[in-house]
N, C-alpha and C positions, 0 to 999 in steps of 0.2 A: 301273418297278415298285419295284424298293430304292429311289429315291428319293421315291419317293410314302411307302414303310413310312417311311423315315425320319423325315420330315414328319408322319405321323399319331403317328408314336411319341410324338418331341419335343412336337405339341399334346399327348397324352395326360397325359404326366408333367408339364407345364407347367401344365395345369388342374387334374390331380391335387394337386402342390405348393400352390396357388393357394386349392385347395380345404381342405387339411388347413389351411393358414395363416387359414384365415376360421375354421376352425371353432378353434383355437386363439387367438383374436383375439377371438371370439365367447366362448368360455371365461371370460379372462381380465374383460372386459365385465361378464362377469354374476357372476363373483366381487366386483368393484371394484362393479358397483351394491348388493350384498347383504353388503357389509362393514360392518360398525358400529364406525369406531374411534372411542372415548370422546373426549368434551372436555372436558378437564385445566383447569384454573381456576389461572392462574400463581402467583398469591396460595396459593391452597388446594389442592395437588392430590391431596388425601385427601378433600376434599370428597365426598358421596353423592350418586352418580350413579343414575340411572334403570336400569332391567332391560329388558332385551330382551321381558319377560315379567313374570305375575305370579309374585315369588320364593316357594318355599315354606321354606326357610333363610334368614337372615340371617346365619350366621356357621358356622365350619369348626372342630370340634377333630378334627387328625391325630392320631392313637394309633399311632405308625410303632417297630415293634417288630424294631431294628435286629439285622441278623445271619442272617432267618430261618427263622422259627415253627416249626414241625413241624407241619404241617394232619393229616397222619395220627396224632400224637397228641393234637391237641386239638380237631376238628370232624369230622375225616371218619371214620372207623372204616374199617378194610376188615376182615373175617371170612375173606376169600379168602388176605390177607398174612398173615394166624396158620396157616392149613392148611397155605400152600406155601412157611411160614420155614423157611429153610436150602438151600431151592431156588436155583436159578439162574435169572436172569429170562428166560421161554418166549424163544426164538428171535423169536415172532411179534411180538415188541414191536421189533425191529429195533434198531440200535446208537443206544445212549445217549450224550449227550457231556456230561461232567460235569467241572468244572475238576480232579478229584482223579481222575479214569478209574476210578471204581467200579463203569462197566459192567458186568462180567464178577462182580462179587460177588454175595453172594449176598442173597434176601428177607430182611428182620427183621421180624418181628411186633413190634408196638406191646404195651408194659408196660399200659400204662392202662386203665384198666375204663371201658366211656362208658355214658353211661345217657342218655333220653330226659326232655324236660323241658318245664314248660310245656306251655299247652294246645296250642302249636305240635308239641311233640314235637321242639323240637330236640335234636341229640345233641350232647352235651359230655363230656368227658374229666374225672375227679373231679383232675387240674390246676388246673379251671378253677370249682371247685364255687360258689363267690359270685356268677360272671358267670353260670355254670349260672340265677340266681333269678332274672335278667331277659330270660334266654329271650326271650320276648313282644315283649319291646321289638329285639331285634335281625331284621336281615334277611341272613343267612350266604350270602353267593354262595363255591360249592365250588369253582367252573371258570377263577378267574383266568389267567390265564398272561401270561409276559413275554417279555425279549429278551436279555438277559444274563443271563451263567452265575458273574460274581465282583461281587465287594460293590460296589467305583467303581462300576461300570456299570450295576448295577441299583437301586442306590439314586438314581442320578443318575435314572436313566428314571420310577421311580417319583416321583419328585418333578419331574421336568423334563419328561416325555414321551422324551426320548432318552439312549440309552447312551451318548452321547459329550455331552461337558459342552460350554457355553456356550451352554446356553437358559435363559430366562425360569425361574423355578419357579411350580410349581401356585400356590402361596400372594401370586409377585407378580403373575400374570395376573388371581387375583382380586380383588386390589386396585387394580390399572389398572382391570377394569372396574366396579368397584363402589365403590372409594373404603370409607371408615369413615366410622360414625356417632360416634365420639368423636376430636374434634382435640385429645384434651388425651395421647393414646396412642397407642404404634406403630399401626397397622393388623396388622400381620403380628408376630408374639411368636414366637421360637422357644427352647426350652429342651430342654438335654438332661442325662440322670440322673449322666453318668458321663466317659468321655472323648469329644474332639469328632467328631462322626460321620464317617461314610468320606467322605473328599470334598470334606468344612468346609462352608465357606461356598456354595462351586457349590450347593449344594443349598436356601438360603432366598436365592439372589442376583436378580438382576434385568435382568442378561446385558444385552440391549440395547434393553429397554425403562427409561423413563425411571429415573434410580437412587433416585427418592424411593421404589420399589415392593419394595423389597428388605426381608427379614425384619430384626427384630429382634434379637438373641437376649441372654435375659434370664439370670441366674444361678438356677438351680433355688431358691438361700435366698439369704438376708442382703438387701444393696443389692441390686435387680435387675442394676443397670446401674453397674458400676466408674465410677470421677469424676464420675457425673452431678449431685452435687452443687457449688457451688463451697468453696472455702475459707470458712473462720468470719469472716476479718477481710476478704470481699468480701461488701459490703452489697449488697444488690438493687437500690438505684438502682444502685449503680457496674454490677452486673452487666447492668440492662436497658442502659445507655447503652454500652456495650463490646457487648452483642450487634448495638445500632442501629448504629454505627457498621462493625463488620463488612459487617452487610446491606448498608450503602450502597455501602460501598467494591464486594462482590462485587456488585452490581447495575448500578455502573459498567462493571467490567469484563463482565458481561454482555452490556452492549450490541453488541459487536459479533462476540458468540460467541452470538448466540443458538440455536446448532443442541448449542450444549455443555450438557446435561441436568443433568451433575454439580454447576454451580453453582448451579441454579433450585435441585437435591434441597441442597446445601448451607446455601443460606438457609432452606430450609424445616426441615432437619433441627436449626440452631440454633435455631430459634424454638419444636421440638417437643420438643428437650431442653430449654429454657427453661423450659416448661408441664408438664414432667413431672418435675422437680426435689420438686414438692408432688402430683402425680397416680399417678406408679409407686408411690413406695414404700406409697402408701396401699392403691393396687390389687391387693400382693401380700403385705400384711401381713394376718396369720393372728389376728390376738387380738382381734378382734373375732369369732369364726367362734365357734360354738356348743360345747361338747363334745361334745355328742352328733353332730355333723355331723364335728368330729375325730377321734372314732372310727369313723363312718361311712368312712372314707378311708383309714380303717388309720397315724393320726398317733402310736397309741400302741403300734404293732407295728414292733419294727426291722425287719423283714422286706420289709416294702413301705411306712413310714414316708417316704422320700425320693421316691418317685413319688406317694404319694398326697398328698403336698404339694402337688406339679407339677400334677396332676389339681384339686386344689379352686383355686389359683392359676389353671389355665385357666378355670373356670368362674366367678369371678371376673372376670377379663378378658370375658369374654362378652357376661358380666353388665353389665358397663359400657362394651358398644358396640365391644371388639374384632373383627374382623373373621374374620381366621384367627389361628389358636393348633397350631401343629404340639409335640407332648413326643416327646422319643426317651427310650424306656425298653430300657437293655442296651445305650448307644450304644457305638458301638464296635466294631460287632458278636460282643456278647457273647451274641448269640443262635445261634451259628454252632457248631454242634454235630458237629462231625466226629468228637469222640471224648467217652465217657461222654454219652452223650444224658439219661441219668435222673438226671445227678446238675446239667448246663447246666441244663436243662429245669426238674428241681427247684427250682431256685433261682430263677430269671429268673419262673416262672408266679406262686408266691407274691409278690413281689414286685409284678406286675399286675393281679392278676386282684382283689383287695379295691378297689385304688383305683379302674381299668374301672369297676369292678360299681356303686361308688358314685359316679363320676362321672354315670350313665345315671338312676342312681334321685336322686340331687340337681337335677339338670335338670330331671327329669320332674315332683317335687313342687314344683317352682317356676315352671313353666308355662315352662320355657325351652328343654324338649326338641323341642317343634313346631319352632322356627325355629333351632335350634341341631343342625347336622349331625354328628353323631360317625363316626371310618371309623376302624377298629382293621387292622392288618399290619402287615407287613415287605415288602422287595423279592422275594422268593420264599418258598418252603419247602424242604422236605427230601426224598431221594430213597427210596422204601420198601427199597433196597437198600443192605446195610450199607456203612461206611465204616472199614474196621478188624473191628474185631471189636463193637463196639458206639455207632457213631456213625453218622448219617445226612449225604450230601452234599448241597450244591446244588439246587434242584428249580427252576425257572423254567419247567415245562412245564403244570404243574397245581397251583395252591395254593389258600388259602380267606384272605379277608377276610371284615369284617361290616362294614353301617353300621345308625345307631341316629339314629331323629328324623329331623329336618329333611326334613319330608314322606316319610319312607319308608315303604315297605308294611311294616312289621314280619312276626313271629313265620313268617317262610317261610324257604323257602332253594333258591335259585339254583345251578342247575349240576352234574354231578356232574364224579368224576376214575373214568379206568377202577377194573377190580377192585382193583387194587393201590395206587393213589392219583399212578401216577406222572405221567400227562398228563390233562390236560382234554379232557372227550370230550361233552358236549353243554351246548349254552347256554355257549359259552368267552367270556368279559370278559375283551379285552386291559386292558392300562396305560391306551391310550388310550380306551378304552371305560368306564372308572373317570372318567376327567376329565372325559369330555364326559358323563356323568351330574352329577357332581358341579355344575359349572357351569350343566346346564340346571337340579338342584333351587336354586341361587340365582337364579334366574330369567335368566339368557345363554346363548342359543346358541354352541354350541364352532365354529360354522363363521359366525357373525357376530361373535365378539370377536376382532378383528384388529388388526395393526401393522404401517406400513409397512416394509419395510427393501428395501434394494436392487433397488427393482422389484416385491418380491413381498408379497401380504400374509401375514405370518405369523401363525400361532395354535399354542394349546397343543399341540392331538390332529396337530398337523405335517398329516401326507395321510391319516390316520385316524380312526378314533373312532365309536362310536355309542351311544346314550343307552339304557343297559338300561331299557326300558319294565319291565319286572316291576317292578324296583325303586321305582318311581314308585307313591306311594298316591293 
């Protein structure tokens, strides 16, 4: 009898294991047949690749407003957080974990007056009273939420999909899968207003996919790009025949490195600073631009002068077939408002909200807002519970983004945060649920743009992601 159980046992778990192994085996199958990894052109591998789909984008401006936002002072209103400011937050919200433990402190009501606007009737904050005029054109999701609680980690996520560094960024993933329509420019530009953002480079890097897919990043003015010029007394012959001979040399050594990526992106990256010796400085120089489109941008307000630069520069870049364009406005996180929130806030809104407002209605009179994706945040918001005496902390439970164009259903808004603003509580858009929208309005699937690495294929949304249909027009 116990050797008969033994016997049945042993078959059981034997077919069992056997069984779990097929259907993990059978998993892995139907992942590896419904992967779409791109084909790279050795020559060209910014070449323009095919879509998984028809795109409704062709091209990306990030509006990544480092440090923070305060969504309960500039899209969400709560009337609840004015009633019960000075209160202690109910019990029923359960323990908050916030990098500064302002748990236990108490509600702050929001300064700001919001009014309704547009025939959408979105609410904005008189912060934001310029980007208030294009209402219409924006689609506000309230319910974001993320996964970190300090700046590295969630700026890395926002831009990477995860809070620990060494992945891909959003901007090289979609440049792997889509390549650019101008070989004579980056694909990827990134520029920031102020000092270098949390994190540097991890955040426009290209981790371990090939390193020709990594951001640019340009000088907000002047040269775009330190030395890309050569010296006055190197002629352009000298300089073409010094870059051929390079290439040859590094395409010798090539041969028997072919799995080494850094040099294919090196020879490409000489030939692309070559071509853009004559192509950047043209692409991000301003005097040809109208005055009236100058002041449209706020060129003649100190106030928001340096971002609204950045803003007509990206649109520019667009313009001429860039792909993605990420600007950090308040890099630094000078958005990070633990103390004096009205006076941060002050400063940092004006600063954004003329050149926003005129980067969306520039677009749009020039027919470029259809296929030109705009997505304005930060890596969270702020918590409606004070931080001191008049500063808001951390909020990664509940925040608000917008995007504008690039096939989006405009003039609605996605999502709410409870009474108070502190967590998202219906229709929540993780990080990864941002990307894998993002990705399907340029026409790729987030679970068919893949790379191999060690066995596994990888993509941006990691083991996440899904595509907010709302936001889709």
């Amino acid at each position: 009898m116990h050797t008969e159980w033994t016997s049945s046992r042993r078959e059981f778990f034997l077919r069992a294991g056997l069984g779990f192994g097929s259907l993990a085996l059978s998993s892995l199958l139907n992942e590896s047949a419904t992967a779409d990894i791109p084909e790279i052109e050795a020559g060209r591998p910014l070449a323009p690749r095919t879509t998984h789909f028809k795109a409704r984008a062709k091209s990306v401006i990030f509006l990544f407003m480092e440090g923070g936002p305060s969504h309960i002072d500039l899209f969400d209103p709560k009337p609840e957080l004015t009633k019960n400011a000075g209160k202690p937050l109910p019990p029923s919200f359960g323990k908050v974990f916030t990098p500064m433990g302002v748990g236990g402190n108490t509600l702050m009501a929001s300064k700001r007056k919001f009014a309704q606007h547009g025939e959408s009737g979105l609410w904005v904050s008189d912060w934001y009273p310029h980007l208030a005029k294009v209402a219409d054109d924006i689609a506000l999701i309230r319910s974001c939420w993320a996964d970190g609680v300090n700046h590295v980690g969630s700026v890395c996520q926002m831009n990477t999909g995860s809070i620990l560094a060494g992945r891909p960024s959003l901007g090289a993933w979609v440049t792997y899968g889509l390549g650019t329509e101008n070989q004579d420019l980056p694909a990827f530009v990134v520029m920031a207003d102020a000092a270098e953002p949390v994190g540097g480079p991890k955040n426009w890097g290209n981790a371990w996919l090939p390193a020709t897919f990594q951001g640019t990043p340009f000088r907000p003015d002047g040269a775009p790009i330190l030395h890309l010029a050569p010296p006055k007394s190197v002629s352009d012959k000298r300089q073409r025949a010094k870059l051929d001979l390079i290439a040859d040399l590094d395409r010798k050594h090539a041969e028997s490195r072919s799995d080494d990526t850094r040099l294919s992106a090196r020879i490409a990256s000489y030939e692309l600073a070559y071509r853009m010796q004559s192509t950047a400085p043209e692409a991000v120089d301003l005097v040809t631009e109208s005055a009236e489109t100058k002041t449209l941008y706020g060129l003649d307000d100190p106030k928001c002068k340096e971002f609204g630069a950045m803003c007509l520069r990206a649109r520019r870049l667009v313009e001429r077939g860039v792909r993605f364009v990420q600007l950090y406005c308040g890099s630094g996180s000078q958005w990070d408002a633990h103390r004096d929130m009205e006076g941060n806030h002050g400063r940092l809104c004006p600063r954004s909200d003329k050149p926003v407002a005129a980067l969306i209605t520039d677009l749009k009179r020039r027919g470029l807002l259809n296929d030109t994706l705009v997505l304005w945040g930060g890596e969270f918001g702020r918590t409606p519970m004070n931080e001191g005496s008049d500063g808001r902390d951390h909020n990664p439970y509940g925040f608000s983004m917008f995007m504008a164009g690039g096939g989006v259903k405009a003039g609605q808004t996605i999502g709410t945060t409870d009474e108070f603003g502190l967590r998202a509580v219906e229709d929540k858009v993780h990080v990864h649920d941002l990307h894998a929208t993002i990705l399907h309005l340029m026409g790729m699937d987030h679970l068919k743009l893949t790379f191999p690495r060690d066995g596994r294929d990888e993509r941006l949304t990691v083991n996440g992601g899904k595509v907010v249909k709302g936001l889709l027009g």
